[in-house]
N, C-alpha and C positions, 0 to 999 in steps of 0.2 A: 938721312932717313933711318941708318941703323941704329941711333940715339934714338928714336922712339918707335918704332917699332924691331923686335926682338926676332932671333930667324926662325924661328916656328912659324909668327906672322909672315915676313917673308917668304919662307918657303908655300906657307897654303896661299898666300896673294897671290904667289907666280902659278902656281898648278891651276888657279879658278880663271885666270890672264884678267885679274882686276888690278892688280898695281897701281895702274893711273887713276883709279878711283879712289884709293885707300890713299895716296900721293895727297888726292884735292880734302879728303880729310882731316890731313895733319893739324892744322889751326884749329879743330875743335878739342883738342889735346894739351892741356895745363900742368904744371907740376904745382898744381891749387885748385881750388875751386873756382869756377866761374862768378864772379861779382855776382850775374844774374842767375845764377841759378839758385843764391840764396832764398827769398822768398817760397819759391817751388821746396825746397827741401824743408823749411820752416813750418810748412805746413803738413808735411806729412805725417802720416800715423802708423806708417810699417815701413820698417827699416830689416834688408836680406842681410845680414855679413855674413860672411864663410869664413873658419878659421880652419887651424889642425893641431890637431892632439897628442898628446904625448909620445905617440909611435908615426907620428908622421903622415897619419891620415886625415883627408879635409872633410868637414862638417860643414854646410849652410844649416842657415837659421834664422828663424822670425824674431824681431823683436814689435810688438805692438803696444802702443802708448797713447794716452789721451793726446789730444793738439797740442802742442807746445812743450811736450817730449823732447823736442830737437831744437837746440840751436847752434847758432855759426855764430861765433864771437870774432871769427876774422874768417880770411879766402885760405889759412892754412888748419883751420882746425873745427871736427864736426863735436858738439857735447847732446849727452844723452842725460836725460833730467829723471834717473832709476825710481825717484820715488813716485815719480808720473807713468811708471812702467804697467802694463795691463797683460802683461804675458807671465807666461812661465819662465819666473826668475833664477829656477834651476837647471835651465837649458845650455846643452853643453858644451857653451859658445862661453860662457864666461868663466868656466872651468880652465878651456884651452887659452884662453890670451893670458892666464896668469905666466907660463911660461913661454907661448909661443904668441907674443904681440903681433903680427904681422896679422893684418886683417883684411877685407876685400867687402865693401858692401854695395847692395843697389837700394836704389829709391824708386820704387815703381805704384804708381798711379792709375790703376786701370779705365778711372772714370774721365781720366783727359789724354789715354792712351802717352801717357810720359812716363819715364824712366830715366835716372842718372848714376853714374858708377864712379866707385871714389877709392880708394885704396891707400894704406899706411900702417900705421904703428896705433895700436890701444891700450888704453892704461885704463882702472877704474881707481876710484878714491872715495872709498861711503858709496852716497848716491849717484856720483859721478861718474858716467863712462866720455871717454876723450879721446878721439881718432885726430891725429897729427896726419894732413894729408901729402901722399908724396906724389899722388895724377889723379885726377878727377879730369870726367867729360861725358855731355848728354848722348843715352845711343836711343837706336833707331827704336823707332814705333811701331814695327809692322807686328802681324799676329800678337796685339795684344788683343786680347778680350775685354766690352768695357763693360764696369760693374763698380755700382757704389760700394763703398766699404767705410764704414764710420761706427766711433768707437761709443757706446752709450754711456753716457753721463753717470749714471749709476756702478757700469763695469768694476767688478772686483778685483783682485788679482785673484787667478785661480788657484785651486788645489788640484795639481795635475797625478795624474797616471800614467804609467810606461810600459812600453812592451819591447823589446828587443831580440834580437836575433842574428842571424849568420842567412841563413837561404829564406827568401822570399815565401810567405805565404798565400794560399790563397785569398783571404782579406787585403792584403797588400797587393797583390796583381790585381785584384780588383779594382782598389785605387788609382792605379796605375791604368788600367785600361779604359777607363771613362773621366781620364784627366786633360782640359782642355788647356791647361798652364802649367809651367814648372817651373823652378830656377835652378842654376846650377852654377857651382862655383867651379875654377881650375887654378893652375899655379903653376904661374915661368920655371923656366929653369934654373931662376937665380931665386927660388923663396919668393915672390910677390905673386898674393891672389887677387883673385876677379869673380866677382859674383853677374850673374848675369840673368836673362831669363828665355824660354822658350815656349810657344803655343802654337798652336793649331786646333783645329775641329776633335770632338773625342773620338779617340780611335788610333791619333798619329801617331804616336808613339808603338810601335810593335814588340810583342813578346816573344821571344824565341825559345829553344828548347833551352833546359836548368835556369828559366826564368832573366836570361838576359835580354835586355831592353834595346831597342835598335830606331833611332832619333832622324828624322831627315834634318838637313840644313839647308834651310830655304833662301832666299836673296833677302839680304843685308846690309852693311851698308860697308863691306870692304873689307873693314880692318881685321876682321879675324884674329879676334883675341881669345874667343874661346875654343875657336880651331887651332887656332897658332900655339896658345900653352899645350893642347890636346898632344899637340906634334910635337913638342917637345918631353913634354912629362905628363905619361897618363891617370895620375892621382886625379880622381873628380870626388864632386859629393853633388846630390841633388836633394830636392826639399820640392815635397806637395802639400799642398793645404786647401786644407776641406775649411771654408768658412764657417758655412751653416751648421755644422757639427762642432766646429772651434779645435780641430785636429787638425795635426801634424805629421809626415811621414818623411825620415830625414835617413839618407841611403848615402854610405862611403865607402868606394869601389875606384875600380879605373874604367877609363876610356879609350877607345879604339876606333882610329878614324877609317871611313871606308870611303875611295873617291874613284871615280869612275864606273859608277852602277849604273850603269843605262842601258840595262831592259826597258821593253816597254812600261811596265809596270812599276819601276824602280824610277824612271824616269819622270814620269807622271809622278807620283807619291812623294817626289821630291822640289815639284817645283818648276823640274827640268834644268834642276843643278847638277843632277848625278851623284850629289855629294849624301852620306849618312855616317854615323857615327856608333858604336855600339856601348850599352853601359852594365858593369859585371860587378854585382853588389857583394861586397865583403862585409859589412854591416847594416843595421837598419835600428834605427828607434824610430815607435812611435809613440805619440804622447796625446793621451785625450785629455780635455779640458788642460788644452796649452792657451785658447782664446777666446773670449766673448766681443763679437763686432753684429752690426748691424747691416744684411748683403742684401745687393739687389743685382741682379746681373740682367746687363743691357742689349746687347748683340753680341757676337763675333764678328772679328778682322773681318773686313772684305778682301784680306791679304792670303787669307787661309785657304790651302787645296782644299777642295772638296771632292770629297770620296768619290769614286764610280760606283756604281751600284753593280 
């Protein structure tokens, strides 16, 4: 068991007493990709990776690309087809693999509530980007929100703009406080990230005083990977994105886990896991005109607390 999962996992497995859940998951756990999960990731149009930058701090980031952007030439290696790219090719995810290769990405699907996470080494070459994979495995579905997302035919690559900063603005908590998605990448304690994602109803996420961000963790599916890195090394990075706008708001700070909140009120708002997380942003870019997609959003999770009034 301590081959695949790392004691940050184990230690949050044992505090939540899910162990034997996290146990019956281990076979969904590859040092590859799943045969079958090929297809699924062939088709997608937006790929999360998280990497880290020159001083050590983690960035996620979108890459979005017409259909057949991506492909799997084998179960060990994901290619990216750059000149089919439809995002912001100055995004500063390909900045940081020049020196720091170790990468973490999701594929997530909101319109068939699917997700997969893959993890390794990236290299680019010309038009070529190429993740050499060392774990891949499909995670859970719950609180995704579903919502078409498709790339139009016509889509240009854009000419983007940036804003950057140190403390949160009010623009930025704004985004922030009527976001019903997020992702967020973290990283073991031995260098390997994970990109991931999180939702709820808008609202879930809360702001606290100097603008730090305070997460619940809802029920999952055990393994606690992005609790477990948490618990080992609090480096995070998180990523919002505004479709309909074609923005991006991409925050790298740490994390701090909080277990055992059970107020009433904490309790409820979490699920009745008692579990929350807090996030403390040491940087932020934003980037308008990072993406032109075509949104339709469908419902929310039936997984999702909803608020008390």
């Amino acid at each position: 068991m301590s081959d695949i999962f790392h004691d940050g996992q184990l230690a949050v497995q044992k505090k939540a007493g899910e162990e034997n859940i996290a146990i019956a998951r281990i076979p969904m756990i590859k040092d590859s990709l799943h045969p079958r999960s090929i297809p699924f990731l062939e088709y997608q149009v937006l790929a999360f990776p998280g990497s880290e930058d020159g001083n050590g701090d983690l960035w996620l980031s979108l890459l979005v690309g017409e259909r057949g952007f991506i492909n799997i030439p084998s179960i060990e290696e994901i290619k990216f087809d750059l000149s089919k790219l439809k995002s912001n090719r100055d995004d500063i995810f390909f900045k940081n693999i020049e020196t720091r290769p170790t990468v973490g990405v999701l594929f997530h699907e909101a319109a068939r509530r699917a997700r997969y996470r893959a993890w390794g080494l990236a290299r680019t070459e010309g038009n070529e980007l190429s993740i050499t994979i060392k774990m891949g495995y499909p995670s859970c579905p719950k609180h995704i929100q579903r919502e078409v997302i498709e790339v139009p035919e016509n889509a240009e690559l854009p000419v983007s703009n940036y804003e950057n900063g140190t403390l949160l603005g009010a623009l930025e908590l704004d985004v922030i406080s009527k976001a019903h998605t997020f992702f967020i990448a973290t990283q073991t304690k031995k260098g390997d990230i994970e990109s991931s994602h999180r939702g709820g109803n808008p609202g879930f996420i809360e702001i606290l005083e100097h603008g730090v961000l305070r997460v619940p963790d809802y029920l999952g599916n055990s393994m606690f990977s992005t609790l477990g890195n948490i618990y080992e090394n609090p480096k995070a990075a998180l990523l919002f994105v505004d479709h309909k706008k074609g923005e991006t708001l991409q925050l790298s700070g740490k994390a701090t886990l909080q277990f055992e909140q059970n107020s009433d009120d904490d309790f409820y708002k979490s699920g009745e896991t008692g579990r929350f997380w807090t996030f403390e942003t040491k940087k932020w870019i934003r980037t308008i005109n990072h993406h032109t997609v075509d949104n339709e959003f469908i419902d929310f999770s039936p997984f999702n607390v909803v608020t008390k009034k």
